[in-house]
C-alpha distance (Angstrom), angle and dihedral (degrees) to the residues before:
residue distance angle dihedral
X1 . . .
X2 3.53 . .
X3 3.77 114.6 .
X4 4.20 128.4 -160.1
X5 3.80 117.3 -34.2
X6 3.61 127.3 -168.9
X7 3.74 97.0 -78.3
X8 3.12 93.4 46.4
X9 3.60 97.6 62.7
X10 4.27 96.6 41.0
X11 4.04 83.5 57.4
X12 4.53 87.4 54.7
X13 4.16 92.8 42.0
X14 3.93 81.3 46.4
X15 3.76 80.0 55.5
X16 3.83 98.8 39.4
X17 3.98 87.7 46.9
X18 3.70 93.0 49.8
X19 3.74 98.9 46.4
X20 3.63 97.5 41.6
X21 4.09 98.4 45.6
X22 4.01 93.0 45.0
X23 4.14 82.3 52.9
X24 3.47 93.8 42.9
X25 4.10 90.3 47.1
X26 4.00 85.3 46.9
X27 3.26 91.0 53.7
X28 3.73 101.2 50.9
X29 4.04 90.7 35.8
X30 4.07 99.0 46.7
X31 4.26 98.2 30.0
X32 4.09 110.8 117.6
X33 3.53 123.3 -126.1
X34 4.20 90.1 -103.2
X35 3.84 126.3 22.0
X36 3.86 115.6 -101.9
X37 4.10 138.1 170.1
X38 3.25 97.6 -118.7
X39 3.89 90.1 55.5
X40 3.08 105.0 52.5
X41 3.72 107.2 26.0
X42 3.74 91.8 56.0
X43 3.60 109.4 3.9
X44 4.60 93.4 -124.5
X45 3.70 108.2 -136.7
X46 3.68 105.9 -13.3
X47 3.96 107.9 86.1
X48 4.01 110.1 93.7
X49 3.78 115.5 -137.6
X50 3.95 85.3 -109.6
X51 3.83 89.3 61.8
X52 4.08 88.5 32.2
X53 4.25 72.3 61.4
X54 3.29 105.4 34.0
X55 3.90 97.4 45.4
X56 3.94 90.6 46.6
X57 3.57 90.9 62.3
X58 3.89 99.4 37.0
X59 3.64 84.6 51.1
X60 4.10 91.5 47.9
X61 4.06 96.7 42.8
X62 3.82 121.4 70.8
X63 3.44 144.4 116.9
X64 3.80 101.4 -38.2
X65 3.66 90.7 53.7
X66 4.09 91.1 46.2
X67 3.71 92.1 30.7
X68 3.81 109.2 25.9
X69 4.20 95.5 27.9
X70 3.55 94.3 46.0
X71 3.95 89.3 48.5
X72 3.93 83.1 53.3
X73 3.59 88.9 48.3
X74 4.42 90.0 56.8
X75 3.69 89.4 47.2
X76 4.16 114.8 27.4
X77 3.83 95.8 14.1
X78 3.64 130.2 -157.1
X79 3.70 101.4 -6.4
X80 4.00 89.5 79.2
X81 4.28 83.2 71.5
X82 4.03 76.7 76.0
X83 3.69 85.2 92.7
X84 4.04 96.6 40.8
X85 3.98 91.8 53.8
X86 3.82 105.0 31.3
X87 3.69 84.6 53.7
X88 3.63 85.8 54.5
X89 3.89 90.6 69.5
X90 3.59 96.5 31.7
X91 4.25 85.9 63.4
X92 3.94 83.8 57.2
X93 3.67 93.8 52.4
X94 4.05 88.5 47.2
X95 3.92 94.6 48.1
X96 3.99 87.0 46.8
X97 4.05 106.7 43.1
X98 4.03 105.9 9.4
X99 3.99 107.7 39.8
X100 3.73 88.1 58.6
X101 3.91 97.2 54.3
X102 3.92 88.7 50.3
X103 3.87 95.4 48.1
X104 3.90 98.7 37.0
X105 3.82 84.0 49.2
X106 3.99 93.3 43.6
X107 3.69 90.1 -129.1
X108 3.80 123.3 167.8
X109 3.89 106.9 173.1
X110 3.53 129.7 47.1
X111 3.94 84.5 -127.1
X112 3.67 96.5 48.7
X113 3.61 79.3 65.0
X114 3.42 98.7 54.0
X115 3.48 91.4 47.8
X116 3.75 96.6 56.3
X117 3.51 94.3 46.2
X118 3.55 95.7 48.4
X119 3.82 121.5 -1.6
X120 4.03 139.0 -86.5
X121 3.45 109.2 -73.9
X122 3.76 87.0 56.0
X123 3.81 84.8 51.8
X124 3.43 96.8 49.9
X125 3.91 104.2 47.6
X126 4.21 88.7 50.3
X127 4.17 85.2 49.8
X128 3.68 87.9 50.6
X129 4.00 88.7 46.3
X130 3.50 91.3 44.0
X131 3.51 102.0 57.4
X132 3.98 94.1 42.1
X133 3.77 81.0 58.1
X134 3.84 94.7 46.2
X135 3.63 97.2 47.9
X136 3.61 106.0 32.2
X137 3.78 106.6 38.0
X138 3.72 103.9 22.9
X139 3.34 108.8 27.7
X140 3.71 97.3 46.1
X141 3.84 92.4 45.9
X142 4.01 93.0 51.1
X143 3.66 86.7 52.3
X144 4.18 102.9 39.5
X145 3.94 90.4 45.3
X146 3.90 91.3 41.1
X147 3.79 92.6 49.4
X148 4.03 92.8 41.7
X149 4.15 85.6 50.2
X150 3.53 98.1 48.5
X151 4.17 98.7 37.9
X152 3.65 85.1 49.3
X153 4.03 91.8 55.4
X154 3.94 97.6 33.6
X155 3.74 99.2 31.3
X156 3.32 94.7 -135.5
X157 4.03 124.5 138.9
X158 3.64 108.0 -72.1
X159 4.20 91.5 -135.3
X160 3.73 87.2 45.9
X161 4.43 87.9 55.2
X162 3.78 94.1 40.0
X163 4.01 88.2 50.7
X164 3.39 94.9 45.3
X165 3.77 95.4 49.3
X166 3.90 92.6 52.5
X167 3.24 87.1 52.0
X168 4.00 97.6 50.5
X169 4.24 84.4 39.6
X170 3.96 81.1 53.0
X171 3.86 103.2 48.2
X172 3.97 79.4 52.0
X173 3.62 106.3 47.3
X174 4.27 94.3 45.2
X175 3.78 92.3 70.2
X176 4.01 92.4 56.0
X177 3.05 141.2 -123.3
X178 3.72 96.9 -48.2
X179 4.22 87.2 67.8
X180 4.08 88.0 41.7
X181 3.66 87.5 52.1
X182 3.71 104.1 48.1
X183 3.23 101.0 32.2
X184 4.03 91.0 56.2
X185 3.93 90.1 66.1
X186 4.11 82.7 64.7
X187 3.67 92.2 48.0
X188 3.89 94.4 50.3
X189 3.81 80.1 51.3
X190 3.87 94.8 58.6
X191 3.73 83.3 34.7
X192 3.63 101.7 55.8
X193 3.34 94.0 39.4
X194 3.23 104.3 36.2
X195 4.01 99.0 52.5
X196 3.80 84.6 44.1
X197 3.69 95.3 59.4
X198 3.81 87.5 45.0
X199 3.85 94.5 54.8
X200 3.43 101.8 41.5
X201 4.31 89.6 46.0
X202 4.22 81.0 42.8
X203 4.17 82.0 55.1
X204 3.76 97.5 46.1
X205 4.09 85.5 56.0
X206 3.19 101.0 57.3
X207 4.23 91.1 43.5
X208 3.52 86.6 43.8
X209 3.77 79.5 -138.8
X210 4.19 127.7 125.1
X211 3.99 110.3 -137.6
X212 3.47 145.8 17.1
X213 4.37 80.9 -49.1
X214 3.45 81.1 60.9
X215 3.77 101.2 48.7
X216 3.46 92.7 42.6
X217 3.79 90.2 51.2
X218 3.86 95.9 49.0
X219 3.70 91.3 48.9
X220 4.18 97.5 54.2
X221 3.95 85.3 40.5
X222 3.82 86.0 51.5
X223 3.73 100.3 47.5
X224 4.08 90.7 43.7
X225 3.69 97.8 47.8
X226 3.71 100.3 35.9
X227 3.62 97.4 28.5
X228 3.94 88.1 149.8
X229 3.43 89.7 73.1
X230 3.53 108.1 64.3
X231 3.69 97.0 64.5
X232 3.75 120.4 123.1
X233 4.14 97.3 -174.6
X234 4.00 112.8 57.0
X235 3.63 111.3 -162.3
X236 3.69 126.5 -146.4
X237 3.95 93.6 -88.9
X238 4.17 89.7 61.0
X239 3.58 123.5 108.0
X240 3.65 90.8 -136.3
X241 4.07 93.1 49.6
X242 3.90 93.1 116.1
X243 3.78 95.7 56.3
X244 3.99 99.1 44.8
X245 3.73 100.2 15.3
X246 3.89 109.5 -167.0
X247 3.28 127.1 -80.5
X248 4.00 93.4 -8.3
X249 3.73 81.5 88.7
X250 3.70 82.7 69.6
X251 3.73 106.8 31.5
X252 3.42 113.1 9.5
X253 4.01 143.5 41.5
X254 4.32 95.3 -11.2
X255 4.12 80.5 73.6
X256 3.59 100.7 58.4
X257 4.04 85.4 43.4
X258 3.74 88.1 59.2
X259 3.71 97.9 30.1
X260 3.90 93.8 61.0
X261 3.38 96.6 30.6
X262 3.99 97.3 55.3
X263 3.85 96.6 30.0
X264 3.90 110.9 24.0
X265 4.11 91.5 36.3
X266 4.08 113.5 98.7
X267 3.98 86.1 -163.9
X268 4.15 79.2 69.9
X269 3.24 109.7 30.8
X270 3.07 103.0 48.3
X271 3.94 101.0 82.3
X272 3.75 87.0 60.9
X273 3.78 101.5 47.8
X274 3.70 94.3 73.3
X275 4.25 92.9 60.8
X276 3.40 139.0 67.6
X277 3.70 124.0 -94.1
X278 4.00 109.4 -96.7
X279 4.44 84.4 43.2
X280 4.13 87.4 53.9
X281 3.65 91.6 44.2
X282 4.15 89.2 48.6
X283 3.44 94.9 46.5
X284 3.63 99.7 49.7
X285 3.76 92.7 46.5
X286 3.68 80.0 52.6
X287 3.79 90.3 60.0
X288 3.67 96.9 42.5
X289 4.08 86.9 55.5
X290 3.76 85.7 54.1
X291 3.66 88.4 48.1
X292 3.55 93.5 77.2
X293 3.98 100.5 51.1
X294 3.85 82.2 55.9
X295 3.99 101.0 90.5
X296 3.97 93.9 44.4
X297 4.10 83.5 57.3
X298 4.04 97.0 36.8
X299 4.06 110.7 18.9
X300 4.11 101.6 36.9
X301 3.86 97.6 54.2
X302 3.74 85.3 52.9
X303 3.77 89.9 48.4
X304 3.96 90.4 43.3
X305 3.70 93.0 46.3
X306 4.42 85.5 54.6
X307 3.80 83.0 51.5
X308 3.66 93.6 55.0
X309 3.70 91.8 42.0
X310 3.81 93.7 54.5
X311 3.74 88.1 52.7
X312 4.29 88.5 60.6
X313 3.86 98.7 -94.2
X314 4.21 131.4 138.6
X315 4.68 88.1 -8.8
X316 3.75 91.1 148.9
X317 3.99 92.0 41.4
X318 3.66 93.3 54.3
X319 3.82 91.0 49.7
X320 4.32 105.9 99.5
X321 4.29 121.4 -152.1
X322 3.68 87.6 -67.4
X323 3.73 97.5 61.6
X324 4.32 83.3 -116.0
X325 3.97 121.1 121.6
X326 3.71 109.8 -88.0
X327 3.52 105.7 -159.8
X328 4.03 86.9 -175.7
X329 3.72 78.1 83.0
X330 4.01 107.1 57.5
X331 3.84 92.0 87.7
X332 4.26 94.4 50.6
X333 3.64 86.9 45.3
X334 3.95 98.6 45.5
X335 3.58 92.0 53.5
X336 3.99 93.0 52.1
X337 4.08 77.7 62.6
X338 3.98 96.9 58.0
X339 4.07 115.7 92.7
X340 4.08 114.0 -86.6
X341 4.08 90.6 -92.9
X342 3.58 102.0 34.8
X343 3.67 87.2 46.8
X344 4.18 85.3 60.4
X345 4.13 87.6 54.9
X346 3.57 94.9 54.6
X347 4.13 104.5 39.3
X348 4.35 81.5 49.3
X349 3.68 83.9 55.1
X350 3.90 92.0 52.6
X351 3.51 88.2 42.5
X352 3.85 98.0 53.6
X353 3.91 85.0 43.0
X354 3.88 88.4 55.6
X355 4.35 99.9 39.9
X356 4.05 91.7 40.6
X357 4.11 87.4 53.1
X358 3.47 91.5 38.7
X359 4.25 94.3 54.7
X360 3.84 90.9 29.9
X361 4.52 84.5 64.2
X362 3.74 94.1 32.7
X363 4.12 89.4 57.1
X364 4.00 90.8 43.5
X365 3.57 93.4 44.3
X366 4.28 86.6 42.4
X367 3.68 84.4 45.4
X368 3.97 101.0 56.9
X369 3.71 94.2 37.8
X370 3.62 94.5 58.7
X371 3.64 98.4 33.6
X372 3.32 103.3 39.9
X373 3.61 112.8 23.7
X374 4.11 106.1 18.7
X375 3.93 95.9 46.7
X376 4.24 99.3 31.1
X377 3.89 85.2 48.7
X378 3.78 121.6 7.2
X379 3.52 112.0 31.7
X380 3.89 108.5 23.1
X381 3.67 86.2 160.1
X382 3.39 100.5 46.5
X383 3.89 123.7 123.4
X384 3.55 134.9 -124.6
X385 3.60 95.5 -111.3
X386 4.09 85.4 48.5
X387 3.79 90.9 48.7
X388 3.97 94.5 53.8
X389 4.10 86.9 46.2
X390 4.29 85.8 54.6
X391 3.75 80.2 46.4
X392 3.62 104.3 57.6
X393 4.10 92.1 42.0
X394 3.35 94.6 49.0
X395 4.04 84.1 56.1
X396 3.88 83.4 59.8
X397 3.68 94.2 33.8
X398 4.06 89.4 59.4
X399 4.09 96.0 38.0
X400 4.10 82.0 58.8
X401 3.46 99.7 48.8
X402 4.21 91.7 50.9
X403 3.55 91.2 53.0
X404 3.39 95.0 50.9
X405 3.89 98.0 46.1
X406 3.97 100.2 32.2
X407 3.90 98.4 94.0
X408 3.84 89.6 49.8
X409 3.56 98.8 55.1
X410 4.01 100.4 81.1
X411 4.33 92.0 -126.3
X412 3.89 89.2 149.3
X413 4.15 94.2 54.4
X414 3.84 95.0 79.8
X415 3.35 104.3 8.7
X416 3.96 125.9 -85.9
X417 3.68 105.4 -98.9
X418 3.88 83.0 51.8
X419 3.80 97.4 44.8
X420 3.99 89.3 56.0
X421 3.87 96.3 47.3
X422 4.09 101.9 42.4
X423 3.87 84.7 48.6
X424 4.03 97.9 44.7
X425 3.72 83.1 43.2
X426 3.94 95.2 69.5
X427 3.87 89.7 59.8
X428 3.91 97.6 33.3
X429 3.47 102.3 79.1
X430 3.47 99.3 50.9
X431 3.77 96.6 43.9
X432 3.68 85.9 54.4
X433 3.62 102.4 46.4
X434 3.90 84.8 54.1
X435 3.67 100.5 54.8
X436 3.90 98.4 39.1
X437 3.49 92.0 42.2
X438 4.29 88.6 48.0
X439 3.51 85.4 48.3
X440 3.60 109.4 55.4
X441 4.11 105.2 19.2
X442 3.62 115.6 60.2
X443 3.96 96.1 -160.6
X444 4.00 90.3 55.5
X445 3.79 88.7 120.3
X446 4.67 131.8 -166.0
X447 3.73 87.7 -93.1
X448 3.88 97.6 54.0
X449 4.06 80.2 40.6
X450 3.56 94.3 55.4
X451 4.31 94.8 47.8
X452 3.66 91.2 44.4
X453 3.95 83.8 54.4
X454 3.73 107.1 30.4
X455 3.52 101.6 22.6
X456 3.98 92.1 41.6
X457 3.71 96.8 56.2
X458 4.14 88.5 42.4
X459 4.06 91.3 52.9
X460 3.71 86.1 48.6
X461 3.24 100.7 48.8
X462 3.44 91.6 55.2
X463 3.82 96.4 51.5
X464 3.79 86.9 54.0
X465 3.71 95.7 52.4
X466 3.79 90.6 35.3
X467 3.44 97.9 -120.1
X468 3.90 99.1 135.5
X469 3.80 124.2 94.0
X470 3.68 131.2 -115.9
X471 3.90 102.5 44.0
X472 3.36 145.0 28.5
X473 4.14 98.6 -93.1
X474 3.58 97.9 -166.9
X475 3.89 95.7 63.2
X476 4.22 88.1 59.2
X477 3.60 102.4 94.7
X478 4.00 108.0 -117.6
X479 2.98 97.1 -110.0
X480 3.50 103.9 60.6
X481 3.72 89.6 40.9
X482 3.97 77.6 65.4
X483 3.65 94.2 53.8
X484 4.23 101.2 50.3
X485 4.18 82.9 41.4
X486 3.56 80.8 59.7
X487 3.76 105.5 39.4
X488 4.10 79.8 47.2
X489 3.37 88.1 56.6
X490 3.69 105.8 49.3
X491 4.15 96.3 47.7
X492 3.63 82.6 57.8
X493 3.48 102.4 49.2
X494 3.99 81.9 42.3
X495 3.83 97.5 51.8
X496 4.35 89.7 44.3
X497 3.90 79.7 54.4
X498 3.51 95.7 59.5
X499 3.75 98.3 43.3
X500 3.50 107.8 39.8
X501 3.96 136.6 71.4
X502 3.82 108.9 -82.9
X503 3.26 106.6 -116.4
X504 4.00 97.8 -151.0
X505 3.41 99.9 -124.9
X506 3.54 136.5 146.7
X507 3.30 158.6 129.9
X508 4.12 129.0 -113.4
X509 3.58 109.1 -93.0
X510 3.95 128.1 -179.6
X511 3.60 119.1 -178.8
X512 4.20 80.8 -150.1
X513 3.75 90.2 61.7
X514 4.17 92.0 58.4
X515 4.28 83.0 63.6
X516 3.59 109.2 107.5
X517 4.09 123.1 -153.5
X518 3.93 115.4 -92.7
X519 3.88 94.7 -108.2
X520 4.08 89.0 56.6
X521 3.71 92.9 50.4
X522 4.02 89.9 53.6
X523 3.95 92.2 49.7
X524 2.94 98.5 46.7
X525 3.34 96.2 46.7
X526 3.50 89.1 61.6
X527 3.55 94.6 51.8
X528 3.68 96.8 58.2
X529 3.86 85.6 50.1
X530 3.87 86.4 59.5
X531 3.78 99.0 49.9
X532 4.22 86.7 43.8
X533 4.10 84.1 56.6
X534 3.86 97.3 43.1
X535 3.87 91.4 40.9
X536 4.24 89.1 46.1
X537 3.85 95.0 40.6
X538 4.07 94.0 47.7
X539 3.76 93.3 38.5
């Protein structure tokens, strides 16, 4: 396989130069006279609802959707888009009923919430959780499947690519969120365009067709030889049954992934927090529209690249250490493929993927620690200009600790997309079941708060390691483990309602506010239209 020529690399400094001058120019054009939290944790009033958009789904697509999607693409097919276009209408749901909770309420971190819903011990132990999450599941698996893509295209040292793209992340994530936010709408460019170019060429191969003769071509031979994998709903009988079990990826457990992840998830919300309501609202709709381009860019390379492989092409390059199929690999190995040029585009897409997840997490993980840890706890006294200086080391402080602990943290046994949701799915429910419960029931009281957190993530951590009587835990696919944790979790919550004190607190809630503006109701109208087609067409 051929690896980067000369072309390719002027068309990813043309990349590097663009990305890092237009933050640079941000910077320098948007900075305030004198440093302060709000700022640069959340950049108040300045982010457009196009780089709301754009930065949501920068933030949201990196290497395990290239790497680890695309690699569940080549072996499951297009049922894995189950998480692209259910997230779709779980954005409209958040932009509806949660953004106007957190704005009416002025909050800025998910903990602040749960500290004015509940109290500060609450607060605390989620912050805690949180950044164990951040930094040991997601940041780690951005950076070990970013470094693995990119070494694997560039054949450079896979140490030297994960330093360098902490570093890159960090040059990013230091000027605020300003710099994160603007420069995301150029990395959705490269993104976009970039993944396009790479799934339309990854078409053309397997068609052995130029053009849109040959895409078309590729895609009917696709769908009639490997008509298996464009399924959405697995039934029992599939292989791949315990990671998309059935119709839960309709009714059941795939909404409280999406639910939590795109409403009770600081790494998200936080580019909306800073604007006012009808620019949040936009600019998630804007990401939920983007949603649905997500599994041409992500899912059909990986199907492509099975194609290709059925025909005899790249066996011994898909094999991993163990002489077994890695299909973590089918993206790296596609790309190798593409023409020296085009090949440029698409591994700057993956990169911009990889640095805007990797600055998006460092600022949420900066943004917690200093808000909700360093200034509640550590520096009471501190000022603003200290708190932004704890913020930008903690960005380096983080970046360190991922590169250090990545290689442990078995990402390659199941594949990374998988890795990252079994292990956010042991705190998920829980988190979940605390905010919508805190949102909508007045008695939901600390103590039902602190089960749903604590005793959540304990219950589902013994489910995953099958530690629980009665059954057999690890033949319950996870995601329905996710949904009973859940359902668990609410009755209790429910039943320490009833019996304890009310604590009289709450937050302000209008029915009026949950109204969206005319233009929102017609868009997203016709996104849930979309997902009803895709969903009834790939039944």
């Amino acid at each position: 396989m051929q690896q980067l020529q000369t072309l390719d690399y002027i068309v990813f400094f043309f990349y590097f130069i663009v990305v890092s001058g237009y933050g640079y120019w941000i910077y320098q054009r948007k900075k305030s006279p004198t440093e302060s939290t709000q700022d640069f944790f959340l950049a108040e009033g300045s982010l457009t609802w196009w780089a709301i958009g754009a930065s949501l789904i920068a933030s949201n697509i990196s290497a395990e959707q290239f790497i680890g999607m695309s690699g569940n693409g080549f072996s499951m097919g297009l049922g894995i888009s189950t998480y692209e276009w259910m997230a779709a209408a779980t954005l409209i749901i958040v932009a509806v009923f949660f953004m106007p909770i957190y704005l009416k309420n002025k909050i800025y971190t998910m903990p602040q919430f749960l500290s004015q819903r509940y109290n500060p011990t609450v607060s605390l132990i989620m912050a805690i959780f949180w950044l164990a999450l951040y930094i040991l599941v997601n940041l780690t698996s951005i950076l070990y499947l970013g470094a693995l893509a990119v070494s694997g295209i560039s054949g450079l040292d896979f140490t030297f690519c994960m330093i360098a793209l902490a570093v890159f992340a960090i040059i990013i994530t230091i000027g605020g969120m300003k710099v994160i936010g603007f420069t995301d709408v150029i990395q959705v460019f490269f993104l976009v365009i970039g993944g396009l170019a790479t799934t339309y060429l990854a078409i053309n191969l397997v068609s052995e067709q130029t053009g849109i003769d040959g895409l078309m071509s590729g895609m009917k031979m696709m769908r009639e030889n490997h008509d298996d994998h464009f399924h959405m709903i697995f039934p029992k009988s599939s292989p791949f049954y315990m990671q998309l079990p059935g119709l839960t990826v309709l009714l059941g457990g795939m909404w409280i992934v999406n639910l939590n992840y795109w409403g009770c998830n600081q790494y998200i919300t936080q580019r909306a927090l800073g604007a006012d309501l009808k620019t949040a609202r936009n600019g998630i709709l804007f990401a939920a529209g983007l949603k649905l381009l997500m599994p041409v860019i992500v899912v059909l390379p990986g199907i492509a690249a099975y194609a290709l492989y059925s025909k005899g092409l790249f066996q011994a390059e898909m094999l991993g250490e163990d002489g077994m199929i890695n299909p973590d690999k089918a993206y790296p190995v596609l790309l190798n493929l593409l023409p020296t040029g085009l090949k440029g585009l698409s591994f700057a897409a993956l990169t911009a993927a990889v640095v805007a997840s990797l600055a998006g997490k460092a600022n949420s993980i900066s943004t917690i620690f200093t808000l909700d840890i360093f200034r509640n706890y550590i520096g009471k006294d501190a000022d603003e200009k200290k708190l932004v200086w704890i913020g930008r080391w903690v960005v380096v402080v983080a970046m360190v600790l991922a590169i250090v602990v990545s290689p442990y943290m078995g990402i390659d046994k199941k594949g990374g997309f998988q890795f990252i949701q079994e292990m956010t799915g042991l705190l998920s429910p829980g988190i979940f079941a605390s905010f919508i419960m805190g949102f909508f029931w007045k008695r939901t009281n600390s103590a039902g708060a602190l089960f749903a957190i604590v005793g959540g993530f304990v219950i589902a951590l013994g489910m995953h390691n099958n530690y629980l009587p009665f059954m057999d835990w690890t033949q319950v696919p996870f995601l329905d483990r996710m949904g009973l944790v859940f359902l668990i979790c609410v009755v209790v919550m429910f039943i320490l309602g009833l019996v304890l004190p009310d604590e009289k607190k709450g937050l302000q809630i209008d029915s009026s506010m949950f109204i969206p503006h005319r233009s929102f109701i017609i868009w997203a109208s016709i996104v849930i239209a979309i997902i009803a087609f895709l969903y009834y067409h790939f039944w």
